[in-house]
PDB file of N, CA, C and O in Angstrom:
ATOM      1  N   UNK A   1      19.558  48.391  96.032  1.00  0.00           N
ATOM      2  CA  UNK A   1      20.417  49.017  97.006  1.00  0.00           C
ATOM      3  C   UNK A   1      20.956  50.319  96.417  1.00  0.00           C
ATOM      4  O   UNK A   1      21.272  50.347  95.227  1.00  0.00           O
ATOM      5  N   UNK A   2      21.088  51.519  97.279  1.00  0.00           N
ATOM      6  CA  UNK A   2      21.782  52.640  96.617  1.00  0.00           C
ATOM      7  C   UNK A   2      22.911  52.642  97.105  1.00  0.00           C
ATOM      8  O   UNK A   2      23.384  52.222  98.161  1.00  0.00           O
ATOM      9  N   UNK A   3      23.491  53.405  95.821  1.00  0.00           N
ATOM     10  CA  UNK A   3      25.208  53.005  95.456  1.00  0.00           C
ATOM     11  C   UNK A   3      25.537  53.863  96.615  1.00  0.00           C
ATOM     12  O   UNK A   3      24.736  54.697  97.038  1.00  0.00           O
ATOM     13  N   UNK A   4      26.906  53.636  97.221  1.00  0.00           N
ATOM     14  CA  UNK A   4      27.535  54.205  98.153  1.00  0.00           C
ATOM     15  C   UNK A   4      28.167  55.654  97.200  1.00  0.00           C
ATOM     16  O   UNK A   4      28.237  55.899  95.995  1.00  0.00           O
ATOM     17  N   UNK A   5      28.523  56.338  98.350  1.00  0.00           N
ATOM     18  CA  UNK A   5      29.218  58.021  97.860  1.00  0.00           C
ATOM     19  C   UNK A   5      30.555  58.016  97.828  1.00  0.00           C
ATOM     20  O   UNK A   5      31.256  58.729  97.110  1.00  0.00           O
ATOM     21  N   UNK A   6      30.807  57.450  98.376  1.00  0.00           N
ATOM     22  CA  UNK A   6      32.591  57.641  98.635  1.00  0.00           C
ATOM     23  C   UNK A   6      32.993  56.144  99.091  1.00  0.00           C
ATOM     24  O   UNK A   6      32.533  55.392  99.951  1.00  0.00           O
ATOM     25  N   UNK A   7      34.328  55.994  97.905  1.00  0.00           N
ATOM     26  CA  UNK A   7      35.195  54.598  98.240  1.00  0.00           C
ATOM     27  C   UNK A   7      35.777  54.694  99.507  1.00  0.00           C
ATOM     28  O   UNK A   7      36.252  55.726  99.981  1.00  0.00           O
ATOM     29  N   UNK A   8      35.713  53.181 100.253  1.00  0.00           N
ATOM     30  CA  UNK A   8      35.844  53.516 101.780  1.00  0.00           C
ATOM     31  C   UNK A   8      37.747  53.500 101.806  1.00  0.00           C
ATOM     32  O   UNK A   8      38.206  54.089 102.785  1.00  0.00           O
ATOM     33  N   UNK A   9      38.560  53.027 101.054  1.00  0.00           N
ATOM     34  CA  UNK A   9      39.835  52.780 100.878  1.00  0.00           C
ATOM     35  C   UNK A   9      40.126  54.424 101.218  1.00  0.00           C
ATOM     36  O   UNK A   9      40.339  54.849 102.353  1.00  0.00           O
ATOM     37  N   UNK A  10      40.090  55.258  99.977  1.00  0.00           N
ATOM     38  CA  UNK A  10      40.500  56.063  99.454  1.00  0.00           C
ATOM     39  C   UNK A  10      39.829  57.334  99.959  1.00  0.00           C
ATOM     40  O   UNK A  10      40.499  58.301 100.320  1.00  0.00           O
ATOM     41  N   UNK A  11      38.524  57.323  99.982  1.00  0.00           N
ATOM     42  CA  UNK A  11      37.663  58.756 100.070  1.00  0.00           C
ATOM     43  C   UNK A  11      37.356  58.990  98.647  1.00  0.00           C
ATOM     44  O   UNK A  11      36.389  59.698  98.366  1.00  0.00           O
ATOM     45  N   UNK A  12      37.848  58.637  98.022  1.00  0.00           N
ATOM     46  CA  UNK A  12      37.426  59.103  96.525  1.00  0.00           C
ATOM     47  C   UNK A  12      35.667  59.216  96.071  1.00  0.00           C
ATOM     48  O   UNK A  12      34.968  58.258  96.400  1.00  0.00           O
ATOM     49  N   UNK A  13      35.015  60.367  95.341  1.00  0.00           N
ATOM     50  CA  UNK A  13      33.559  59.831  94.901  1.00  0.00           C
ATOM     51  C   UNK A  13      33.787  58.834  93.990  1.00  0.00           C
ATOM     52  O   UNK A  13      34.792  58.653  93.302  1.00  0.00           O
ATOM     53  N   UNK A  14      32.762  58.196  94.043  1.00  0.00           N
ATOM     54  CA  UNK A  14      32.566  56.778  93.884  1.00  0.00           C
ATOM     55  C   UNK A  14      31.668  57.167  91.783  1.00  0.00           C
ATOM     56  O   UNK A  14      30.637  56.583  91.449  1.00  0.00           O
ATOM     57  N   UNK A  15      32.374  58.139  90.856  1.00  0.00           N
ATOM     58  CA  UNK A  15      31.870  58.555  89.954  1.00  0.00           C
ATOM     59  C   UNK A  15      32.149  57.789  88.476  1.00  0.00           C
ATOM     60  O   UNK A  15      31.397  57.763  87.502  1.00  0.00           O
ATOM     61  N   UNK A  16      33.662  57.090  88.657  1.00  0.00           N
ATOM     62  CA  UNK A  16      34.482  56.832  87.669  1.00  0.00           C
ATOM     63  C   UNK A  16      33.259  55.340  87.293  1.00  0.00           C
ATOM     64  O   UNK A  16      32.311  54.851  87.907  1.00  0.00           O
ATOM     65  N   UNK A  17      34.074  54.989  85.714  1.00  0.00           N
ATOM     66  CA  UNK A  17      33.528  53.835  85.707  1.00  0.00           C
ATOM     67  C   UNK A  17      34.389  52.940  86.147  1.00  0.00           C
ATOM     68  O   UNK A  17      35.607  53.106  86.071  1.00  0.00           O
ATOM     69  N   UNK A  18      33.575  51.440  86.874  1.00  0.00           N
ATOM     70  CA  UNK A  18      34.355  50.287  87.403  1.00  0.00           C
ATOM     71  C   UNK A  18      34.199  50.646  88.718  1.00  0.00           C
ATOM     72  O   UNK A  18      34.866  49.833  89.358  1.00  0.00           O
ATOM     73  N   UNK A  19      33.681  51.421  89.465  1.00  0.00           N
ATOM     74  CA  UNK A  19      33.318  51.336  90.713  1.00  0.00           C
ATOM     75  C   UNK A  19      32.148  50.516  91.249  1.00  0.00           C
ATOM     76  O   UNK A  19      31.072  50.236  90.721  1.00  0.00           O
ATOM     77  N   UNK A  20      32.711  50.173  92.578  1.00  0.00           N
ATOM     78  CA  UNK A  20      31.106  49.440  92.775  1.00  0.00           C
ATOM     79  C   UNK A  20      30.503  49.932  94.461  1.00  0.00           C
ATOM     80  O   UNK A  20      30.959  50.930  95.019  1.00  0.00           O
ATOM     81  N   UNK A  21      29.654  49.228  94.966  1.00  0.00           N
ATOM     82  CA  UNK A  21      29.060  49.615  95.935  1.00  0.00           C
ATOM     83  C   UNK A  21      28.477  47.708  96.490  1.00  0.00           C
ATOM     84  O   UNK A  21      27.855  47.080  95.633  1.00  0.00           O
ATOM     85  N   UNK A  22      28.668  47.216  97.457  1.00  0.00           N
ATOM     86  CA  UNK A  22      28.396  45.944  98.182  1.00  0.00           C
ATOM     87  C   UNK A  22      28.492  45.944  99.605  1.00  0.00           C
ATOM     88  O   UNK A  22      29.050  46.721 100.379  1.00  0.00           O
ATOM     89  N   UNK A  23      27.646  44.623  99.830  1.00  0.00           N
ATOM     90  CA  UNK A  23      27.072  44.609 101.299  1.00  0.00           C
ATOM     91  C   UNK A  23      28.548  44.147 102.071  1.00  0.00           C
ATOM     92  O   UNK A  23      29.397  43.563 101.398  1.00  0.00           O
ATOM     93  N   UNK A  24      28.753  44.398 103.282  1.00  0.00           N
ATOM     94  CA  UNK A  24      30.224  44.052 103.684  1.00  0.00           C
ATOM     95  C   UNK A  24      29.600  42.251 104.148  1.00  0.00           C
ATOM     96  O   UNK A  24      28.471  41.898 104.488  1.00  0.00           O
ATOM     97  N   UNK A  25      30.964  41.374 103.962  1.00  0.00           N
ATOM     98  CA  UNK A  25      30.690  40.113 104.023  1.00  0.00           C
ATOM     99  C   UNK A  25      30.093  39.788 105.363  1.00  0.00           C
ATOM    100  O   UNK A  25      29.398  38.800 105.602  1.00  0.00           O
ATOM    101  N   UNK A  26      30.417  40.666 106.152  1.00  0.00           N
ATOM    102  CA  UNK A  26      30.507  40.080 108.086  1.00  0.00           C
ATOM    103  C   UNK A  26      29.237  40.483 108.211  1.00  0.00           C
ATOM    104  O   UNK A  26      28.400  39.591 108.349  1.00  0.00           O
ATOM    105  N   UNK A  27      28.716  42.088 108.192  1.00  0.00           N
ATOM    106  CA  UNK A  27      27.794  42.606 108.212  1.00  0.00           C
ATOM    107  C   UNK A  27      26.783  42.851 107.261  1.00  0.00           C
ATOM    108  O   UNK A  27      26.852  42.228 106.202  1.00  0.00           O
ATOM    109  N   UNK A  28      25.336  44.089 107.543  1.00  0.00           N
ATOM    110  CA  UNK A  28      24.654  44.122 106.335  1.00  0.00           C
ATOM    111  C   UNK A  28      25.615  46.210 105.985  1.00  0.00           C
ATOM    112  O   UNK A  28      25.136  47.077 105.253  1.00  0.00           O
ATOM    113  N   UNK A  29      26.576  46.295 106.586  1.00  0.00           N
ATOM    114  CA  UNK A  29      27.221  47.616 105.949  1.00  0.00           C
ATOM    115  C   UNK A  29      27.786  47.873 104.736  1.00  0.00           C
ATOM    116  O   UNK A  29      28.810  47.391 104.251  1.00  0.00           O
ATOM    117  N   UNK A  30      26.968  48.737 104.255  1.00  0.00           N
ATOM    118  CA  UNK A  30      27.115  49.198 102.589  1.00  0.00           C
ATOM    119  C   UNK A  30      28.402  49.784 102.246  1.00  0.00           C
ATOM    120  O   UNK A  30      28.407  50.995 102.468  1.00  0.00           O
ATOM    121  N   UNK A  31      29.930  49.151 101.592  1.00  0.00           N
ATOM    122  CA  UNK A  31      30.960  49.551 101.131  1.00  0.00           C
ATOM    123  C   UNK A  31      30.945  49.907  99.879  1.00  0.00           C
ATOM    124  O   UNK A  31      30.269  49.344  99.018  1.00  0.00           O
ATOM    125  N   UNK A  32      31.757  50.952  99.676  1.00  0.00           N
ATOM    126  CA  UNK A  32      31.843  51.573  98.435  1.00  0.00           C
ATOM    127  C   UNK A  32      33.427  51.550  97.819  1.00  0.00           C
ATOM    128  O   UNK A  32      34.096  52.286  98.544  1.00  0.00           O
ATOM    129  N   UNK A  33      34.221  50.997  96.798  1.00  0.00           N
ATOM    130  CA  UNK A  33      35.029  50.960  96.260  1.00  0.00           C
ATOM    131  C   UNK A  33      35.188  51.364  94.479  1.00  0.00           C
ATOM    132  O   UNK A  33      34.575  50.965  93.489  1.00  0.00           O
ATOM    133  N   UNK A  34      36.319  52.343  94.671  1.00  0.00           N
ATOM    134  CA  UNK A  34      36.641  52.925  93.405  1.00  0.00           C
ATOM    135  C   UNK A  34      37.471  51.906  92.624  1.00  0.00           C
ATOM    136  O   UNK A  34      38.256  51.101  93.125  1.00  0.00           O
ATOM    137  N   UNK A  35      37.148  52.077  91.137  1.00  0.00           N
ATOM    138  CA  UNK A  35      38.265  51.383  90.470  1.00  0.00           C
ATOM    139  C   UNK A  35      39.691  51.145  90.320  1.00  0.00           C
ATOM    140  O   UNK A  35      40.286  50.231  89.749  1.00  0.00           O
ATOM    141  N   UNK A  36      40.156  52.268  91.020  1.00  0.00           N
ATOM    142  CA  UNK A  36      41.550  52.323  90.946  1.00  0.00           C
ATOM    143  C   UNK A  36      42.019  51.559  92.167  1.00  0.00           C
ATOM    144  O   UNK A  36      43.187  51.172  92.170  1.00  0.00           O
ATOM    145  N   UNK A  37      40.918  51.191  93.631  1.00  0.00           N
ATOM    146  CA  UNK A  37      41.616  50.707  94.396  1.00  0.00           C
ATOM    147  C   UNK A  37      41.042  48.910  94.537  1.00  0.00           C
ATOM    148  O   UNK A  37      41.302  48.027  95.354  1.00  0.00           O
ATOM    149  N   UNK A  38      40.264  48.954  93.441  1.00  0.00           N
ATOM    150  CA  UNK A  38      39.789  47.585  93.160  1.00  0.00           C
ATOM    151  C   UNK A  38      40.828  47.053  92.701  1.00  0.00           C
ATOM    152  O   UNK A  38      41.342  46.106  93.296  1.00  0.00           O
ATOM    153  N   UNK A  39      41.373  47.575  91.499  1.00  0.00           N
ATOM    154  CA  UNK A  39      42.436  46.940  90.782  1.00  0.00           C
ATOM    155  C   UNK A  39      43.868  47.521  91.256  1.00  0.00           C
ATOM    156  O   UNK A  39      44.937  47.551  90.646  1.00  0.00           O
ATOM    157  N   UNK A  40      43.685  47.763  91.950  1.00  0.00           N
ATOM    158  CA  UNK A  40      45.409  47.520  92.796  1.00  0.00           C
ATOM    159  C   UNK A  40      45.293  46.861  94.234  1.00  0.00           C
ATOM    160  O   UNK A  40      46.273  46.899  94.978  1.00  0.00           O
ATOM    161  N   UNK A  41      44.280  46.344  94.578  1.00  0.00           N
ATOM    162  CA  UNK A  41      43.770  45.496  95.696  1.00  0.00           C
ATOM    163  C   UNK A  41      43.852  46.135  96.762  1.00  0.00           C
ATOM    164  O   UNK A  41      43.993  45.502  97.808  1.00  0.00           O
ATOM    165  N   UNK A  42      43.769  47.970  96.782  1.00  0.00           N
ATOM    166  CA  UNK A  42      44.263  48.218  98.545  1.00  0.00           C
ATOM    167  C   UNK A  42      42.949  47.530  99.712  1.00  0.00           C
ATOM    168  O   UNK A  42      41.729  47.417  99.593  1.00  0.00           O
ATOM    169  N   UNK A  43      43.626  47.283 100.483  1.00  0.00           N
ATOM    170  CA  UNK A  43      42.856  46.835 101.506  1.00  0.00           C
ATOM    171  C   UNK A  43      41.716  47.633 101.986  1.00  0.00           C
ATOM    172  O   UNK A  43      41.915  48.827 102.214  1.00  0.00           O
ATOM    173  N   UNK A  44      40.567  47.136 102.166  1.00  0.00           N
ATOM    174  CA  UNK A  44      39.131  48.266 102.667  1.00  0.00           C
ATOM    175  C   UNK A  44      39.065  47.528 104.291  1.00  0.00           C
ATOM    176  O   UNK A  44      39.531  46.415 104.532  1.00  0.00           O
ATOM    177  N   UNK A  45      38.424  48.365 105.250  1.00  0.00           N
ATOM    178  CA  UNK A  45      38.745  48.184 106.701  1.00  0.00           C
ATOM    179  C   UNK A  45      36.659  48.570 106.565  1.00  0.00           C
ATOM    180  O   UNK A  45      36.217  49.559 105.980  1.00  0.00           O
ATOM    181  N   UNK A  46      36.008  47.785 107.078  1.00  0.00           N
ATOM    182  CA  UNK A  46      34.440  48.130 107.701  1.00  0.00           C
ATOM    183  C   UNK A  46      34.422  48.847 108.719  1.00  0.00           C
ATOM    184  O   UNK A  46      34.559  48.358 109.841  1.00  0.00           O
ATOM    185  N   UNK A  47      34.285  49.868 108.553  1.00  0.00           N
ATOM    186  CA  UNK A  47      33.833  50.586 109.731  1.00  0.00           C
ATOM    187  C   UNK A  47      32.883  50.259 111.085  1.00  0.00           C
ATOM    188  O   UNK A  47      32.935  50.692 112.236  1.00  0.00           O
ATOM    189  N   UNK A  48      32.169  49.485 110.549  1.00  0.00           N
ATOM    190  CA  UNK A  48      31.181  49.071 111.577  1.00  0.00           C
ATOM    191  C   UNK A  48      31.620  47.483 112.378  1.00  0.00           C
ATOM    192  O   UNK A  48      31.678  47.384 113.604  1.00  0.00           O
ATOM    193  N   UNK A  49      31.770  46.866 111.872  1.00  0.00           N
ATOM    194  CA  UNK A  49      32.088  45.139 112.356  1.00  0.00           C
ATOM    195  C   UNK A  49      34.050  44.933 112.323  1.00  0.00           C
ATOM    196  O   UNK A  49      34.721  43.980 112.717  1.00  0.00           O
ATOM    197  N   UNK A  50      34.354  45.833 111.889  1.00  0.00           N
ATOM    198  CA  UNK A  50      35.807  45.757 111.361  1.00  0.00           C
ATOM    199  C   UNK A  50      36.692  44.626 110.760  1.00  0.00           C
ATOM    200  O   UNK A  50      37.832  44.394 111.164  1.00  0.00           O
ATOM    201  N   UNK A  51      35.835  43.681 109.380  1.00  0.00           N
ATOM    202  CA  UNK A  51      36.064  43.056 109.027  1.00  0.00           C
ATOM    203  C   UNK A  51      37.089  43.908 107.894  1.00  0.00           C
ATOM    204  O   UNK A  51      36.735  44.863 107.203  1.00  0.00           O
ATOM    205  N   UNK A  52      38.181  43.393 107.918  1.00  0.00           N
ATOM    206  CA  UNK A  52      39.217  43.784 106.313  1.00  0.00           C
ATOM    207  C   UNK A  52      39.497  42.849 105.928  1.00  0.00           C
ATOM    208  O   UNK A  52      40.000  41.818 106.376  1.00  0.00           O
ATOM    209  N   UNK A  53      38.859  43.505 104.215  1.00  0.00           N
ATOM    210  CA  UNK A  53      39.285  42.732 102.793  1.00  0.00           C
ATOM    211  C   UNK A  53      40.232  43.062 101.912  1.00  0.00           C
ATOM    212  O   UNK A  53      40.882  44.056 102.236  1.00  0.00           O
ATOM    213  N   UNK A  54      40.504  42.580 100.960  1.00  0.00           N
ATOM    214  CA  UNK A  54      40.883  42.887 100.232  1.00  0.00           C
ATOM    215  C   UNK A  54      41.096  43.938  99.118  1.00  0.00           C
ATOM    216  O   UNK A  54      41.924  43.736  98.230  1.00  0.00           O
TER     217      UNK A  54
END
């Protein structure tokens, strides 16, 4: 799978280390999350199915 560009939380590029890129749970839509909002848990919203996680 190719890594996503931008954390969907934040907008941030997705460059730092500890970022990741995964399939959204509901759907097959590719989320992208930065480290900084991994580890402070902000909430990510799917754009497509509008499942929010954690």
């Amino acid at each position: 799978m190719k890594k996503a560009e931008k954390c969907i939380s934040c907008g941030k590029g997705l460059i730092e280390r500890g970022s990741t890129t995964f399939i959204c749970p509901n759907c097959d839509t590719k989320i992208g999350r930065c480290n900084s909002c991994r580890e402070q848990n902000v909430k990510y919203h799917c754009q497509e199915c509008g499942f929010i996680g954690p």
